[in-house]
N, C-alpha and C positions, 0 to 999 in steps of 0.2 A: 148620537151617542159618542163620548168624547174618546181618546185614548184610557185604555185599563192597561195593568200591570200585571202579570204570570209571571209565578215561579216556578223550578223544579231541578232534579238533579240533574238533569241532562237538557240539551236542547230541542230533543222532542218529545220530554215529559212537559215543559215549558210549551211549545207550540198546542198538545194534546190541549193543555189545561183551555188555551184560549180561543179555541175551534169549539170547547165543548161548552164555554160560558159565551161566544157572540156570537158562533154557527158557521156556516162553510163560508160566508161570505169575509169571515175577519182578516184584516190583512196585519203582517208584522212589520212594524215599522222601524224598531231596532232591538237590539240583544246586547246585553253585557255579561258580565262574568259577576257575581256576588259572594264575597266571603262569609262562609257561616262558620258561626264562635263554636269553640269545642269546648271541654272538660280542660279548665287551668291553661291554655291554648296551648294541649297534646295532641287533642283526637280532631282538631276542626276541619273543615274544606271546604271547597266554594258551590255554588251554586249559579245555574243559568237565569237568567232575569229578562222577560219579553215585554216588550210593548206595543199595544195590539189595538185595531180599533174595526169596525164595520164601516164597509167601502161603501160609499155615497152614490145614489142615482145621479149625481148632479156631476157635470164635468170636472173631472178631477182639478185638484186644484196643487199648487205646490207643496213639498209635504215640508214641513217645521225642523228647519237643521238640527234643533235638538229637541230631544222627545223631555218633556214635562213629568217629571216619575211624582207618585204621589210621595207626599211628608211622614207617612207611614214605613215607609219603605228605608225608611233612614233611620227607624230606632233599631231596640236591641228587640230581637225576638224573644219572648218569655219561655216559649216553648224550646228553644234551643240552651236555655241555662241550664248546668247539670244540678240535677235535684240532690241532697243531701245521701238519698238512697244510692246513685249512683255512683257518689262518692265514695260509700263504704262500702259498695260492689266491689268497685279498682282498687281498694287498699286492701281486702281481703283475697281479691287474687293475686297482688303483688307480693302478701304475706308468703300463700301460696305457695309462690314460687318460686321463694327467697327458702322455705324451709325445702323443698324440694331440692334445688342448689345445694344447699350445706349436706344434706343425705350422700348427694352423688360425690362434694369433692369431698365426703369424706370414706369413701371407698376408692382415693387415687392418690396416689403418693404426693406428699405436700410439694418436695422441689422439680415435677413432673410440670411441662409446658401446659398440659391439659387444665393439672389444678390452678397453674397462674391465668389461668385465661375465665374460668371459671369462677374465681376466686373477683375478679375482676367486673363480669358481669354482675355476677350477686351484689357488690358493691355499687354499681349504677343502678339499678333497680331499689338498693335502700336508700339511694341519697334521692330518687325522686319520687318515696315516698314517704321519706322520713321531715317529720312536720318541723324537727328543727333547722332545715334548712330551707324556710319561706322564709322572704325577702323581708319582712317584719321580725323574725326573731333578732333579738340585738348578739347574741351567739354568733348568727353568722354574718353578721354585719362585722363582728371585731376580726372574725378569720376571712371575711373580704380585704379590711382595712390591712391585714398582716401579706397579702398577694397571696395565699394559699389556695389553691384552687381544685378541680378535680373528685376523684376519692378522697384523696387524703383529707382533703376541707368537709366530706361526710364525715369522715369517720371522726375530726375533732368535734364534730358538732353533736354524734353523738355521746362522747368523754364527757364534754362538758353537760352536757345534760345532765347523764349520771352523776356528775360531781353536783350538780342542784344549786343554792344558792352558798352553801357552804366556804366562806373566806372570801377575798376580793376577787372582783376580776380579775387582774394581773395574776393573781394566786393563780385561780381554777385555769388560767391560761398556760401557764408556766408547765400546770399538772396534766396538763393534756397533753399538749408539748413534749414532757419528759417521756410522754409512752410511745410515741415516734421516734424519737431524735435518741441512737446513741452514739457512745464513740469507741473508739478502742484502742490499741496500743500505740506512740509514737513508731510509724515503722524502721526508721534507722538505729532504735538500738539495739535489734537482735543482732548476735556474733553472727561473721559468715554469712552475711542478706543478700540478697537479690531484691532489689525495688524496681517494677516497671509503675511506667506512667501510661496508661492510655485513655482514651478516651479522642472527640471530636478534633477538629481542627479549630484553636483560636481558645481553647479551654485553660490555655497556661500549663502546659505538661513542660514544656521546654526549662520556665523560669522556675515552675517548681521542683526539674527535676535538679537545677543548681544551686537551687537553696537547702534542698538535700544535701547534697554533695556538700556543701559549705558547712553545715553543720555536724558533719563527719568530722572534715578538718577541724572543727575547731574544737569537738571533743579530743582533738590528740587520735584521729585514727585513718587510717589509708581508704581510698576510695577510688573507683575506677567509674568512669560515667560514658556511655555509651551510647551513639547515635544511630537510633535506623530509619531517620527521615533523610534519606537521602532524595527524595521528591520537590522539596520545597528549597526552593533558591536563598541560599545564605543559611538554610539548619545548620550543615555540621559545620562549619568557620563559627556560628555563633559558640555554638556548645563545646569547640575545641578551644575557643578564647576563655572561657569559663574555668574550665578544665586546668587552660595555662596559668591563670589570676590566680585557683587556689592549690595549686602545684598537687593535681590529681592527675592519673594514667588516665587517658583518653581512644577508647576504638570506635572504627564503624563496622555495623552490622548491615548488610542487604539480602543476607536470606536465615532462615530459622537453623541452620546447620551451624553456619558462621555464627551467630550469636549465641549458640550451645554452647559453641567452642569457647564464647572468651570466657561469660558463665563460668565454665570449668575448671579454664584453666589460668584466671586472674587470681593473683596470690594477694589482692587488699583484700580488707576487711568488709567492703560492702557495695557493690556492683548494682548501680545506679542506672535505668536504661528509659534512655528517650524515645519512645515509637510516633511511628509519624499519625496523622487525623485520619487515612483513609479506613473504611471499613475494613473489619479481619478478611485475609480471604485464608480457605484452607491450607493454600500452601506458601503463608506468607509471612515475614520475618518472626509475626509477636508472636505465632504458633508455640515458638520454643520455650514464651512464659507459661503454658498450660503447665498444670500436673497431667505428673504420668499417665498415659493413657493406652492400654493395648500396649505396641513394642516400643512406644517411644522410650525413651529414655528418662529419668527423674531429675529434676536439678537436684545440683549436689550443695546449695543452701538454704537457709531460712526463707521461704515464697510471702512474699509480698506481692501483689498488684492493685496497683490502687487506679479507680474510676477518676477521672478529671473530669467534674462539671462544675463551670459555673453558680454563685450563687443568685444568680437570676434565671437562670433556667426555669421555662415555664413547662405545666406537668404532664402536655403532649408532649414536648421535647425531652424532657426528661428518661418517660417510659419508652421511646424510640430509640435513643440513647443506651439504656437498660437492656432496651432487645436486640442491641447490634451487638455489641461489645459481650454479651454473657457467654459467648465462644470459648474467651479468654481464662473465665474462671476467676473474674476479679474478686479480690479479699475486705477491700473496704474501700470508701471515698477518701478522693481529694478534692476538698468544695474550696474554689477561686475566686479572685475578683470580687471579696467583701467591699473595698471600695469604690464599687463602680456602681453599687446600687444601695438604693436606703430602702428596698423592700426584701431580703435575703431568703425569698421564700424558696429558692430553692435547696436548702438545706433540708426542708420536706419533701421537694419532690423527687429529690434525686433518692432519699430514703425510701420514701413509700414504689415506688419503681424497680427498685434495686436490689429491697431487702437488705442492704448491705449496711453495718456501721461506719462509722466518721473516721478516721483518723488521722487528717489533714486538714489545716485550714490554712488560707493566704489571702493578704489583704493589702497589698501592695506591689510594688516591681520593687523592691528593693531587697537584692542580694545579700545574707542571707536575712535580711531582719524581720523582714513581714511575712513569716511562715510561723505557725504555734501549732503545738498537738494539740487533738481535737480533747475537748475534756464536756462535760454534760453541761454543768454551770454555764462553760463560755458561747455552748449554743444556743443554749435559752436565751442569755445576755444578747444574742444578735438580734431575736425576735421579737423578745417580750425585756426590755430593760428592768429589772426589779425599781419599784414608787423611789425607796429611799438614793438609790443612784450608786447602790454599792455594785459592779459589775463581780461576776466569780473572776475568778483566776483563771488565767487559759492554762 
C-alpha cells in the first residue's frame, strides 16, 4: 500500500485519522501545516496535513526525501466555501450589532471618548459589510483612486450610493464630499485674536504661523508672534527673523504661565503662537491655549487653535494625530503641504478624525503668498476638479 494523505485540525486529529484508516502498524512519514479558505478570507485557518503509509515486512528501505501528496489535495475544498445562507447569517448578525451600537451611543453623550470610540467601531463593522465597498463596485474604486481610505471611504461609499445614479460622477463625488469637508472662518480676522498653531513635528505650524503674522501686516494691523519651540535647534532665530522681515513684536514662551502672560499682556492686534511637535504634557507650555477650565484662568481674546496636518496624512495617522492633540481643545484645521502631494486625501482624514472644520489651507513655502482661507468650493477643487476646469475661488 502506497503513502495516503490525513487531514485534520490538530496533529493528532491527523495522526487519529491515519491509525484508524491503515491500523497500528501505519507510520508518518511527514506533516505540513495547510491553509483552509474562510468566509471572504475573514474566518479562515489552517489545518494539519499527514502522510502516512503501512510499514513493510521487508527490510526497510530509505524513505523518499519528499513525500508525493495526491493532486487532490491541491484543489479548492467545496465543503469549505461559505454557502450563500452563511452569508446572510453574518450580515444579519453584523446588522445586529450595528443597531445595537447606535441604541447604546445613543444613550452617551456625543463629545464623550466613549461615544467616539463606539461611534468608530460601528463604523468598521459597516464598512465590512457594506456591499458598496467590494473591490468591484466602481464607487469605491474612484474613492481608492482619490487616497481616501479608512471610515471615512465607508461612509463616502455609502453617500454615494444613496445619491444612485443621479448627475455625473464628478457631481455625485463632489456631493459626498461636500458632507465631510467644511470650512470656517479665516482666523486672523477676528479683533483681539490669539491663534495657536499645533499639531506634529514637520506639519508646517512654523511657516504657517508667519504667513499668518504677514497677513496681519498687510491688512494694516499689529501682530505679536510667539515661540514655544525652544526644543528644536534654529526654531526661535527662525521665527524672530520672520518677525524682524515683517516688523512684528516677537517673544518666547517656555512654560504655560509665561505664555499667559504675553497673551495678556500684548497690546497688537493679534498674538500669533508657534508651539513646538512634542505631545501636550499637562503641565506644558500649550496648556495656556486651553479654555478655561476649573481655576485656570480664560484668555483675555478671540481663541483660535488650529490643528496642523498635512495634506497627505494617511487615516491611522490622522486619528492618532486627533487623539494626542484634543487636550488642547483645538478650533479648526490648518491642512498643509498641498504641493507636495497630487493625492490631498488628507483633507478627509484629518476631518473625519477631528470633527473639526477647515479654516486654513497652505500650498507652498512662500511667505505670505501660499496661505488662503479655507472656503467649500476650493476644497472640493483639491479633490474632485469640476469636468469644465472652472476651479471655486479660495
Amino acid at each position: 500500500m502506497g503513502v495516503q494523505v490525513f487531514r485534520g485540525r490538530t496533529l493528532k486529529e491527523a495522526q487519529r485519522a491515519a491509525f484508524q484508516r491503515l491500523g497500528a502498524d501505519a507510520v508518518v512519514i511527514t506533516t505540513r501545516s495547510v491553509r483552509r479558505d474562510g468566509l471572504s478570507g475573514l474566518f479562515g485557518g489552517s489545518d494539519v496535513e499527514v502522510a502516512a503509509m503501512v510499514a513493510a515486512n521487508d527490510p526497510p528501505r530509505a524513505a523518499p526525501s519528499v513525500a508525493r501528496f495526491a493532486p487532490s489535495v491541491y484543489g479548492t475544498d467545496s465543503s469549505s466555501r461559505a454557502r450563500p445562507s452563511d452569508i446572510g447569517a453574518l450580515r444579519a448578525e453584523l446588522k445586529n450589532d450595528m443597531r445595537a451600537l447606535k441604541t447604546l451611543i445613543a444613550k452617551v453623550e456625543d463629545s464623550s471618548p466613549v461615544a467616539r470610540e463606539l461611534t468608530g467601531i460601528r463604523e468598521l463593522i459597516e464598512s465590512m459589510g457594506a456591499p458598496a465597498a467590494q473591490r468591484g463596485d466602481r464607487a469605491a474604486t474612484r474613492i481608492r483612486n482619490l487616497g481616501v481610505e479608512g471610515p471615512a471611504a465607508a461612509t463616502l461609499a455609502r453617500a454615494l450610493r444613496d445619491k444612485g445614479t443621479e448627475g455625473s460622477a464628478v457631481e455625485a463625488m463632489r456631493d459626498a464630499l461636500s458632507q465631510l469637508l467644511k470650512a470656517t472662518e479665516w482666523p486672523v480676522e477676528s479683533q483681539r485674536a490669539v491663534v495657536g498653531l499645533i499639531g506634529p513635528t514637520g506639519a508646517g505650524k512654523t511657516t504657517t504661523a508667519a504667513k499668518l503674522a504677514a497677513r496681519v501686516r498687510m491688512d494694516g494691523r499689529s501682530v505679536t508672534l510667539v515661540c514655544c519651540d525652544t526644543f528644536r535647534v534654529g526654531a526661535v532665530e527662525q521665527l524672530a527673523r520672520y518677525a524682524q522681515l515683517m516688523q512684528a513684536e516677537f517673544a518666547t514662551a517656555r512654560t504655560s504661565e509665561e505664555l499667559y502672560k504675553v497673551i495678556e499682556t500684548s497690546r497688537t492686534d493679534v498674538v500669533v503662537v508657534d508651539t513646538s511637535g512634542r505631545s501636550p504634557a499637562p503641565d506644558g507650555v500649550e496648556t495656556a491655549l486651553c479654555p478655561t477650565s476649573g481655576s485656570r484662568r480664560s484668555i483675555p481674546r478671540a481663541r483660535h487653535v488650529l490643528l496642523c496636518t498635512p495634506a497627505s496624512v494617511r487615516a491611522a495617522d490622522a486619528a492618532r494625530v486627533a487623539k494626542r492633540y484634543r487636550v488642547l481643545s483645538p478650533t479648526s484645521l490648518a491642512v498643509t503641504k498641498f504641493d507636495e502631494t497630487d493625492a490631498p486625501a488628507g483633507l478627509v482624514h484629518a476631518t473625519w478624525a477631528s470633527r473639526l472644520p477647515i479654516s486654513v489651507v497652505c500650498f507652498g513655502q512662500r511667505v505670505p503668498e501660499d496661505i488662503a482661507p479655507a472656503t467649500g468650493g476650493a476644497l472640493l477643487d483639491y479633490l474632485v476638479p469640476k469636468r469644465d476646469g472652472k476651479a471655486a475661488t479660495a
